[in-house]
C-alpha beads as a LAMMPS data file, in Angstrom:
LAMMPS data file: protein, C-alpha beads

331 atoms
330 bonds

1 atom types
1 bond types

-500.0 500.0 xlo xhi
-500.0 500.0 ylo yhi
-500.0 500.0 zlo zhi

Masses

1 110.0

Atoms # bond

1 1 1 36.302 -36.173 1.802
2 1 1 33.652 -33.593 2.363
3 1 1 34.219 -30.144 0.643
4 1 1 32.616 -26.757 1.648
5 1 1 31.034 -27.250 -1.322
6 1 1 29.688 -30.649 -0.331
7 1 1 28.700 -29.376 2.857
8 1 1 26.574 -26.305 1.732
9 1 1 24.658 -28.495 -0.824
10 1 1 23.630 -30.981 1.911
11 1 1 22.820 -28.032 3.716
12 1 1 20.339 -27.024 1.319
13 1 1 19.127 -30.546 0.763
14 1 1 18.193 -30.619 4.553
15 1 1 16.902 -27.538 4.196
16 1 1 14.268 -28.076 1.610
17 1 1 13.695 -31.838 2.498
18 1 1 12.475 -30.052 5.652
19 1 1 10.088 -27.596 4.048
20 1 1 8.594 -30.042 1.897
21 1 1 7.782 -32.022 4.878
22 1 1 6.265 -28.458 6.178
23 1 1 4.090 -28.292 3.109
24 1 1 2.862 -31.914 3.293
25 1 1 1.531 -31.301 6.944
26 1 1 0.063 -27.960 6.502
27 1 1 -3.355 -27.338 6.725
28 1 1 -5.359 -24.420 6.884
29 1 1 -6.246 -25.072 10.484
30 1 1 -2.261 -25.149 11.290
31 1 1 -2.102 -21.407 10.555
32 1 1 -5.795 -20.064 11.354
33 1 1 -4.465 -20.478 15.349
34 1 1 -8.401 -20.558 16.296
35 1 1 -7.948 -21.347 19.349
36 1 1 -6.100 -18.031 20.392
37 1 1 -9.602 -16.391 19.806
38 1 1 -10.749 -13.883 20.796
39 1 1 -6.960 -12.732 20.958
40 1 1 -7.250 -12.627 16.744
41 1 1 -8.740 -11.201 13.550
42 1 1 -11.969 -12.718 13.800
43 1 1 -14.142 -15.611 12.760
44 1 1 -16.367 -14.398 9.925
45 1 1 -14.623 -16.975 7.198
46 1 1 -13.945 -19.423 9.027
47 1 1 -17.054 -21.462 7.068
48 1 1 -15.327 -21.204 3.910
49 1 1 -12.080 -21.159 5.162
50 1 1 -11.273 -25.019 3.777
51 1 1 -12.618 -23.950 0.456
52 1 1 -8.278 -22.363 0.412
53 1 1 -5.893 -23.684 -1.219
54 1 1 -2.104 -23.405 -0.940
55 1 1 -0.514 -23.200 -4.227
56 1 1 3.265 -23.641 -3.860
57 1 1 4.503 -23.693 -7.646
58 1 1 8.304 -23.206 -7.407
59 1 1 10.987 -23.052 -4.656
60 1 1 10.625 -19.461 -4.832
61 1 1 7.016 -19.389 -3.822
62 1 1 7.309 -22.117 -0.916
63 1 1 10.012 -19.523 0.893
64 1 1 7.816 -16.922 0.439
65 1 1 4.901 -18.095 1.699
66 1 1 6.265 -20.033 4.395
67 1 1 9.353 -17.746 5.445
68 1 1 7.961 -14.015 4.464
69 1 1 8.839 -11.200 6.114
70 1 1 5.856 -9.317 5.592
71 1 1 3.801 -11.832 7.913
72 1 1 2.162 -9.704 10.131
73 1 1 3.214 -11.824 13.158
74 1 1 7.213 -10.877 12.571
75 1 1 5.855 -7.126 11.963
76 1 1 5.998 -4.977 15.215
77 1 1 6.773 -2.173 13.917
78 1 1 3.040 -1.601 12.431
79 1 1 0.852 1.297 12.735
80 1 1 -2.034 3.062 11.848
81 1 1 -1.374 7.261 13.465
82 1 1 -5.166 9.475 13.920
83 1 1 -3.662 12.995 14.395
84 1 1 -3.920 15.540 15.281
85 1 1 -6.644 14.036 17.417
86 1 1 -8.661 11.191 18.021
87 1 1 -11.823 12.798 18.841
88 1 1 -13.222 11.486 15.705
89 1 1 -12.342 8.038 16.031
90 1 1 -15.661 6.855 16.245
91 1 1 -16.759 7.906 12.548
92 1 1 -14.052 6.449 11.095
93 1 1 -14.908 2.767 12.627
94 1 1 -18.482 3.135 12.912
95 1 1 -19.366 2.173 9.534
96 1 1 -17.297 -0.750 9.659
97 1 1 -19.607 -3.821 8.699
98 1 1 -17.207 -7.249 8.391
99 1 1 -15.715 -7.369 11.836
100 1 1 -17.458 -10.223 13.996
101 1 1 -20.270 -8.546 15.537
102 1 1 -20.179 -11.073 18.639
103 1 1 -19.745 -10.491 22.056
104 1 1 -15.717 -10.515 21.202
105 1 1 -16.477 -7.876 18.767
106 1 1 -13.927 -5.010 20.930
107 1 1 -11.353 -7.863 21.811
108 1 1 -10.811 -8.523 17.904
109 1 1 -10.671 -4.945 17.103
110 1 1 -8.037 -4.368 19.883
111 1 1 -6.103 -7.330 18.076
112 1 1 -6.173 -5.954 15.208
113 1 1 -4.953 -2.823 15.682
114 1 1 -2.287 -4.118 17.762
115 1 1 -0.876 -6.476 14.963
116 1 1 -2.227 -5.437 11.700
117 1 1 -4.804 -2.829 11.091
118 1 1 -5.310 -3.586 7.718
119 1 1 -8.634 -5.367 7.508
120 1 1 -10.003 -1.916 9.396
121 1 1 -8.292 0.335 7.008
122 1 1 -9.791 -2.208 4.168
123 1 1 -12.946 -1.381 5.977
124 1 1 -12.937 2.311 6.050
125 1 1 -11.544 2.514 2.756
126 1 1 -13.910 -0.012 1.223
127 1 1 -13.895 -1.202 -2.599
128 1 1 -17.445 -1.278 -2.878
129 1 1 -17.336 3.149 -2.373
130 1 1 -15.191 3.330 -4.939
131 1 1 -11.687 3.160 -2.844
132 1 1 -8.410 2.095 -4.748
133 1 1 -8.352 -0.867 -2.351
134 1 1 -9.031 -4.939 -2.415
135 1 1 -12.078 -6.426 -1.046
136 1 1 -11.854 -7.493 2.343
137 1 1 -13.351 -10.956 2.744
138 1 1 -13.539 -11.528 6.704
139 1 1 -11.159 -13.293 8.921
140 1 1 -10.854 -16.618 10.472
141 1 1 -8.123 -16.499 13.929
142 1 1 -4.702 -15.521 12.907
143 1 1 -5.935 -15.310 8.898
144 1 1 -7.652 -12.531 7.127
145 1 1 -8.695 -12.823 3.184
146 1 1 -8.497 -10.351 0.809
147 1 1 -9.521 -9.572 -2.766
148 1 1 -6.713 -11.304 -5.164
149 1 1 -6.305 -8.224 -7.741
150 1 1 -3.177 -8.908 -9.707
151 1 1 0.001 -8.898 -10.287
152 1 1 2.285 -6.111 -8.956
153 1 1 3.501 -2.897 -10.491
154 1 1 6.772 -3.848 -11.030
155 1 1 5.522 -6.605 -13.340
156 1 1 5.080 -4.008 -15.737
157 1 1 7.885 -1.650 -15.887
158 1 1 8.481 -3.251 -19.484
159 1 1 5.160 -3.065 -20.588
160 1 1 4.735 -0.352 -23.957
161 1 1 5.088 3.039 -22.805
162 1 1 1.099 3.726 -23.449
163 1 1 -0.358 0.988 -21.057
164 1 1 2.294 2.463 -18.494
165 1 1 0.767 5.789 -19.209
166 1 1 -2.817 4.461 -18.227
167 1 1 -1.397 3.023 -15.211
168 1 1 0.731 5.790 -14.273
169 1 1 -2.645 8.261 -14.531
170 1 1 -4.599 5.519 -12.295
171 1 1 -1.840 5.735 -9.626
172 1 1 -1.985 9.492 -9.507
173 1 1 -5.570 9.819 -9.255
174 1 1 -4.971 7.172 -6.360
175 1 1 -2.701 9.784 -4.627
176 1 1 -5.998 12.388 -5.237
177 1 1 -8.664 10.356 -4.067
178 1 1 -6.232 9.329 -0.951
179 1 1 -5.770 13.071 -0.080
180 1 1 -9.195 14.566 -1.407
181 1 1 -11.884 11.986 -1.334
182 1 1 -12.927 12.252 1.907
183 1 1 -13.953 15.165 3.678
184 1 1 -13.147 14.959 6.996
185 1 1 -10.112 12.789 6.715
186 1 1 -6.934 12.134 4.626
187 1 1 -5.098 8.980 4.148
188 1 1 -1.298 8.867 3.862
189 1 1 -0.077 5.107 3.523
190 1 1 3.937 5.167 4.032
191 1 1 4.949 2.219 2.732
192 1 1 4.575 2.986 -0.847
193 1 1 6.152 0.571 -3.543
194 1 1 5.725 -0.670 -6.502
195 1 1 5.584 -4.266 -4.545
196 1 1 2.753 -2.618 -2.578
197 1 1 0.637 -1.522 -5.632
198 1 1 -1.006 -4.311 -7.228
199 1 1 -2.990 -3.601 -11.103
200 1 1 -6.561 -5.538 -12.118
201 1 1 -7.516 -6.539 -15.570
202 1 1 -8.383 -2.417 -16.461
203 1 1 -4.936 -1.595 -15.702
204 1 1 -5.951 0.388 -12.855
205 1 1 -3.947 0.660 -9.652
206 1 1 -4.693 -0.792 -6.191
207 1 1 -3.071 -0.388 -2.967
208 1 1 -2.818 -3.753 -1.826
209 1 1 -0.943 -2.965 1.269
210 1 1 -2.150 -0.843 3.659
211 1 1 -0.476 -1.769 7.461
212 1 1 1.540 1.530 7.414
213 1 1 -0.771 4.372 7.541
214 1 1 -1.670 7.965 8.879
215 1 1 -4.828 9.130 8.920
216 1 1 -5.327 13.372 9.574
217 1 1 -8.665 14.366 10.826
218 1 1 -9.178 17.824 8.985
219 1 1 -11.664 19.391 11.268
220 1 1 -10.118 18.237 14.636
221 1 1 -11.071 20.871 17.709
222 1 1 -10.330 24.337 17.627
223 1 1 -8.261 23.952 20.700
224 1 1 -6.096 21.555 18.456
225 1 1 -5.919 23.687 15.570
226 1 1 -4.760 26.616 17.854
227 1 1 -1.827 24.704 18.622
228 1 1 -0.606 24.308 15.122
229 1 1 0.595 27.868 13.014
230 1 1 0.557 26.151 9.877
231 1 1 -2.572 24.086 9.884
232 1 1 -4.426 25.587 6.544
233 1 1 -1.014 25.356 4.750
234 1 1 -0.295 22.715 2.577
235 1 1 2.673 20.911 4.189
236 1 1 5.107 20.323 0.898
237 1 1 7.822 17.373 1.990
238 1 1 11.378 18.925 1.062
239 1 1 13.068 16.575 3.294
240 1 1 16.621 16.271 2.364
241 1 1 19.274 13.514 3.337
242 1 1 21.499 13.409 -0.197
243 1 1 19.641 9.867 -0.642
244 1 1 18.095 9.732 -3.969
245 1 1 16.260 6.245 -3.784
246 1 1 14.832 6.922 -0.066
247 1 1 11.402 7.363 1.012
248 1 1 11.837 9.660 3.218
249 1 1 8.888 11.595 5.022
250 1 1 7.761 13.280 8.417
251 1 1 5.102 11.960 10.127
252 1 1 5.237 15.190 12.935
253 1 1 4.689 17.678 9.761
254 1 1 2.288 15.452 8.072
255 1 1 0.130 15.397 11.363
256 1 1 0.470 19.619 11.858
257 1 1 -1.599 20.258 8.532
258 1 1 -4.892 19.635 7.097
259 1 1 -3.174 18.907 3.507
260 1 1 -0.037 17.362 2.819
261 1 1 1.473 16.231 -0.914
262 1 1 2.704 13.367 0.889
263 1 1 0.780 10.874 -1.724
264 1 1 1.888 12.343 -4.664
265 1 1 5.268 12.704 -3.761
266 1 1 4.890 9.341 -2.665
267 1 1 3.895 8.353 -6.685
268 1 1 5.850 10.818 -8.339
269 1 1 9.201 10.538 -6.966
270 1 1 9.048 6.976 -5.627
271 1 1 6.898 5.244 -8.450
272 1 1 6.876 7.666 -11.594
273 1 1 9.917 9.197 -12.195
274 1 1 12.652 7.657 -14.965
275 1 1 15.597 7.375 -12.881
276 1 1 15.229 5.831 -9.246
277 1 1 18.844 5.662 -9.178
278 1 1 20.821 2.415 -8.132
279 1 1 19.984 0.701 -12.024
280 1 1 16.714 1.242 -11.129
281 1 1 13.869 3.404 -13.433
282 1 1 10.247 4.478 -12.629
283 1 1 7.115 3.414 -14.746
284 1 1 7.084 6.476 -16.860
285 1 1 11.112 6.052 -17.819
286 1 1 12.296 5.999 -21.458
287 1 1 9.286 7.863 -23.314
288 1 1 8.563 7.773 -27.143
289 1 1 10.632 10.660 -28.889
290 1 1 7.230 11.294 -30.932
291 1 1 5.344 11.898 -27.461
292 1 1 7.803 14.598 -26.029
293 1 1 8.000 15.900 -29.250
294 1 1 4.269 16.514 -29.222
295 1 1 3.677 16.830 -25.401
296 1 1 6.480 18.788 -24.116
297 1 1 4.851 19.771 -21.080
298 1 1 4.909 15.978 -20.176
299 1 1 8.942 15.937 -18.897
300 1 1 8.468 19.328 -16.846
301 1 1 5.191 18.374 -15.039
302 1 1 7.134 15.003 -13.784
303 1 1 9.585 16.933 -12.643
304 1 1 7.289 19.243 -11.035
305 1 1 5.735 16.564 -8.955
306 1 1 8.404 14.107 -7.889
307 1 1 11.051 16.899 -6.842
308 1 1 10.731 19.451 -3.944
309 1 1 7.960 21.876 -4.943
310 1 1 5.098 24.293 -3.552
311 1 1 3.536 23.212 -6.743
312 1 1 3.487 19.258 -6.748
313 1 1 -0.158 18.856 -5.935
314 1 1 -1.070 21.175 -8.653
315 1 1 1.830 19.688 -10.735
316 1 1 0.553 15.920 -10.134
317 1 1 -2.932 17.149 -11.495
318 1 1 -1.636 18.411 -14.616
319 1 1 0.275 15.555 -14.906
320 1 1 -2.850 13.578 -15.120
321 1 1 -5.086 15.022 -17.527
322 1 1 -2.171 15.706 -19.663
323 1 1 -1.720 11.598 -19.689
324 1 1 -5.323 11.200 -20.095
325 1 1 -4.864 13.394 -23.399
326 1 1 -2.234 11.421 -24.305
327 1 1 -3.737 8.266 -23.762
328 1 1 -7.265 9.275 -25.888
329 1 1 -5.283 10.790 -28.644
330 1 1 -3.364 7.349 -29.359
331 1 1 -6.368 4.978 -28.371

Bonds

1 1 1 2
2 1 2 3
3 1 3 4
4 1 4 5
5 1 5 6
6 1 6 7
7 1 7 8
8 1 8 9
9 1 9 10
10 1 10 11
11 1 11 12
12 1 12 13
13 1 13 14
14 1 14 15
15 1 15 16
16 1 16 17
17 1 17 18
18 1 18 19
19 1 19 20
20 1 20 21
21 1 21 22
22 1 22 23
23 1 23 24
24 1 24 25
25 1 25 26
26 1 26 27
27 1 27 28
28 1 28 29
29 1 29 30
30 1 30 31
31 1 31 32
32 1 32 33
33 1 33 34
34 1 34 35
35 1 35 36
36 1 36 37
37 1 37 38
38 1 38 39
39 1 39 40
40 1 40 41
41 1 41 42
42 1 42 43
43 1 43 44
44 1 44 45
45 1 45 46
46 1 46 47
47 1 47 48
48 1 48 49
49 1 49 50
50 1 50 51
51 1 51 52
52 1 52 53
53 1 53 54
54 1 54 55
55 1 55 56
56 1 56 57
57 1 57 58
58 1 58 59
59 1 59 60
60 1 60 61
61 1 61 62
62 1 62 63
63 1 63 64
64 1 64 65
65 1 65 66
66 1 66 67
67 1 67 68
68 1 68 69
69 1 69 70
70 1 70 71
71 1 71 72
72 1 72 73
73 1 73 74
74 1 74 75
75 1 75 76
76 1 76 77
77 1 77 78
78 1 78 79
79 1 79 80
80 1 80 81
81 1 81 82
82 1 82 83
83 1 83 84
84 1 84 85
85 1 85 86
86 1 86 87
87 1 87 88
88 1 88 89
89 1 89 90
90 1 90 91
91 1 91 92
92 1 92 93
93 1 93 94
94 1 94 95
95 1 95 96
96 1 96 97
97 1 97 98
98 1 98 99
99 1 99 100
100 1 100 101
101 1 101 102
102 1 102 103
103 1 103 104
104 1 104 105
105 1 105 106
106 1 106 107
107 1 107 108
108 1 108 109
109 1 109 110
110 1 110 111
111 1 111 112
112 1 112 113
113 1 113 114
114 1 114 115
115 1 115 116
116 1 116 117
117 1 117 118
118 1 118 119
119 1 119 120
120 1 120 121
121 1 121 122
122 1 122 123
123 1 123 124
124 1 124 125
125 1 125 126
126 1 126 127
127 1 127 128
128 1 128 129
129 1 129 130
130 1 130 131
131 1 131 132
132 1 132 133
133 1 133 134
134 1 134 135
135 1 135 136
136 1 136 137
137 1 137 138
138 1 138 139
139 1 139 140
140 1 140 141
141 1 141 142
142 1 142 143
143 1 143 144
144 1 144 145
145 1 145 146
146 1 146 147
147 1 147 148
148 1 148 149
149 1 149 150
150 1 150 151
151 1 151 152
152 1 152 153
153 1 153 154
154 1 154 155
155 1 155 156
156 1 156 157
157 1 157 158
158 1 158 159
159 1 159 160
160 1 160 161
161 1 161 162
162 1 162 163
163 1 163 164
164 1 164 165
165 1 165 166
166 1 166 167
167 1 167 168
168 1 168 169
169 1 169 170
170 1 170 171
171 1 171 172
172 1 172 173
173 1 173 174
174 1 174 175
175 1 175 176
176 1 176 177
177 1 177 178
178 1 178 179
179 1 179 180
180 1 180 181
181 1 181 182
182 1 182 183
183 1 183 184
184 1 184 185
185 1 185 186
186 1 186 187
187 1 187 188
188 1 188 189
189 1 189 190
190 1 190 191
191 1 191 192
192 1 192 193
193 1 193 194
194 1 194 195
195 1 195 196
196 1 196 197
197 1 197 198
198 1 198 199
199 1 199 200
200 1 200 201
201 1 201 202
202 1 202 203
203 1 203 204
204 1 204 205
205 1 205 206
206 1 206 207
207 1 207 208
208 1 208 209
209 1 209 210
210 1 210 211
211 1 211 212
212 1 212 213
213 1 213 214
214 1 214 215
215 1 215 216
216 1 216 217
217 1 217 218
218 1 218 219
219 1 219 220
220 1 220 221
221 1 221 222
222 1 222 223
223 1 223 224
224 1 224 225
225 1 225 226
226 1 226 227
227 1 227 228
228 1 228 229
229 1 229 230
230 1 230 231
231 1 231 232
232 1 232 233
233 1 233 234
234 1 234 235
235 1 235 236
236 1 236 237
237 1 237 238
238 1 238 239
239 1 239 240
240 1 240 241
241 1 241 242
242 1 242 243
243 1 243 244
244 1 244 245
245 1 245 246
246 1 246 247
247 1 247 248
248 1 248 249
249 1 249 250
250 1 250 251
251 1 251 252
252 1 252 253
253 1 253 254
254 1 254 255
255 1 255 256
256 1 256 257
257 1 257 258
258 1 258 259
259 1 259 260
260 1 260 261
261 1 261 262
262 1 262 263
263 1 263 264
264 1 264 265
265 1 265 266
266 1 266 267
267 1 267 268
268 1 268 269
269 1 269 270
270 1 270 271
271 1 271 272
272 1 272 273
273 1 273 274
274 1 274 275
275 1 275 276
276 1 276 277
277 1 277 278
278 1 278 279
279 1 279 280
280 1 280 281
281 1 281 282
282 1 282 283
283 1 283 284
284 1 284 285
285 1 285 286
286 1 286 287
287 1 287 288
288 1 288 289
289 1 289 290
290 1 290 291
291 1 291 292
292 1 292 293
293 1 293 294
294 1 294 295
295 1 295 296
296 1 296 297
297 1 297 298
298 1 298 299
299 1 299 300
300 1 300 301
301 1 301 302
302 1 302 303
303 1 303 304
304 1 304 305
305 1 305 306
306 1 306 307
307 1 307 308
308 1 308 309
309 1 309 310
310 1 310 311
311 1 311 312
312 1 312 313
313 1 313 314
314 1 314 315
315 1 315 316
316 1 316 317
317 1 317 318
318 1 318 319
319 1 319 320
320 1 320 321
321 1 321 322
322 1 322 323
323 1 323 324
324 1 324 325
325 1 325 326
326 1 326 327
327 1 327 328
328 1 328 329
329 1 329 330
330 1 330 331
């Protein structure tokens, strides 16, 4: 007599009888899709392509690869916003070297930033200038290949409270170089975890995903900037919704001013700060006695910059070169 019990196990039997039988048949070719060029990424690895290999360790890692929501072809939701204008577009994608430069060259770009415009943000914000970003490698149909950096940030939320120091001041100098680095634009990614965040062998943090972004020209046309009364004021987010663990955020405000403190509010509150509420804690939670005894600055200026505050930019800097003191005094 068959049980529920019975019936759910030969359920899951079925279930990853089937997968396996996935795995054994997939190829690389299966998934590049090359014949839906030019409607794709690209060709420009599709020479080394083969040189991939699949490594499914664990059932965990065979549903993830195979099943994952955060495949870009389940993903409509995507986008990459240019306000207040788009006037500049042009500079931001001229510089862009990896892209096929074929006679499809336009038709991949369109693809891209229809489905995923990652490879072009990977592009503008390149590595190799110094970017908190992976490599981009090239693309080969529905594929693209990135830098492998490490594991992610949450893999070391029980790491000693030092090493999360030197990450923590990596990830806010992230949030600077995001909002600061470049002169005629700012970056605002808005999907911001610590699944999202990735740290290399100098325990240094890299965005690793970067489908969800706004980018704010800061010198669009004066007949923009005419339109918006707040334009040279730092837009602060005090968004409230009584939600504690929600990243919550307004992409109308962010595009109405040349600065925001979306990035460190992103860190701060989101990625920094002890308690994230629902059993959850931040990378900077449960700090030695004998560093707030001699750093007592260190508690306020987190507070500063995760919760509402004219100051959090400021606040966030602070916060950084105090860690940096911390972290040379006990090297």
């Amino acid at each position: 007599m068959l049980t529920k019990k019975n019936i759910l196990i030969s359920f899951f039997m079925a279930f990853f009888i089937l997968m396996l039988k996935i795995i054994f048949r997939l190829n690389i070719d299966n998934l590049t899709e090359k014949e839906k060029c030019p409607a794709c990424f690209g060709m420009s690895m599709c020479h080394e392509i083969h040189n991939i290999d699949f490594d499914f360790i664990d059932f965990y890692t065979i549903f993830n690869n195979l099943f994952s929501i955060k495949n870009v072809y389940y993903d409509p939701n995507v986008k990459l916003v240019l306000c207040p204008s788009i006037q500049e577009t042009h500079s931001l994608i001229q510089n862009i070297k990896n892209l096929d430069d074929d006679s499809d060259h336009l038709k991949y770009l369109w693809t891209i930033l229809k489905i995923n415009p990652e490879p072009i943000i990977l592009e503008i914000l390149n590595a190799n200038d110094n970017w908190p970003t992976p490599k981009y490698l090239g693309a080969c149909g529905r594929l693209i290949v990135e830098e492998f950096i490490g594991p992610p940030l949450s893999a070391f939320k029980t790491e000693s409270w030092m090493r999360r120091a030197k990450i923590a001041s990596s990830l806010l100098h992230v949030a600077h170089l995001l909002t600061f680095k470049n002169k005629k634009f700012a970056f605002y990614p808005t999907d911001i975890s610590m699944d999202n965040i990735a740290v290399n062998e100098d325990d240094k943090a890299i965005i690793i995903d970067l489908e969800n972004i706004i980018i704010v020209d800061k010198h669009p046309p004066v007949e923009v900037v005419s339109r918006l009364n707040s334009w040279d004021e730092i837009y602060t987010n005090d968004i409230d919704i009584n939600c504690q663990n929600c990243f919550v955020f307004s992409p109308s405000d962010i595009c109405q001013h040349k600065i925001s403190d979306h990035n460190y509010y992103a860190i701060c509150q989101h990625i920094l700060v002890q308690d994230l509420g629902t059993n959850s804690y931040g990378l900077l939670h449960d700090p030695p006695k004998y560093i707030i005894k001699k750093y007592p600055m260190l508690k306020y200026l987190l507070k500063q910059c995760s919760k509402e505050s004219s100051s959090r930019i400021d606040s966030g800097i602070q916060l950084k070169r105090l860690l940096d003191i911390i972290i040379k005094d006990h090297a």
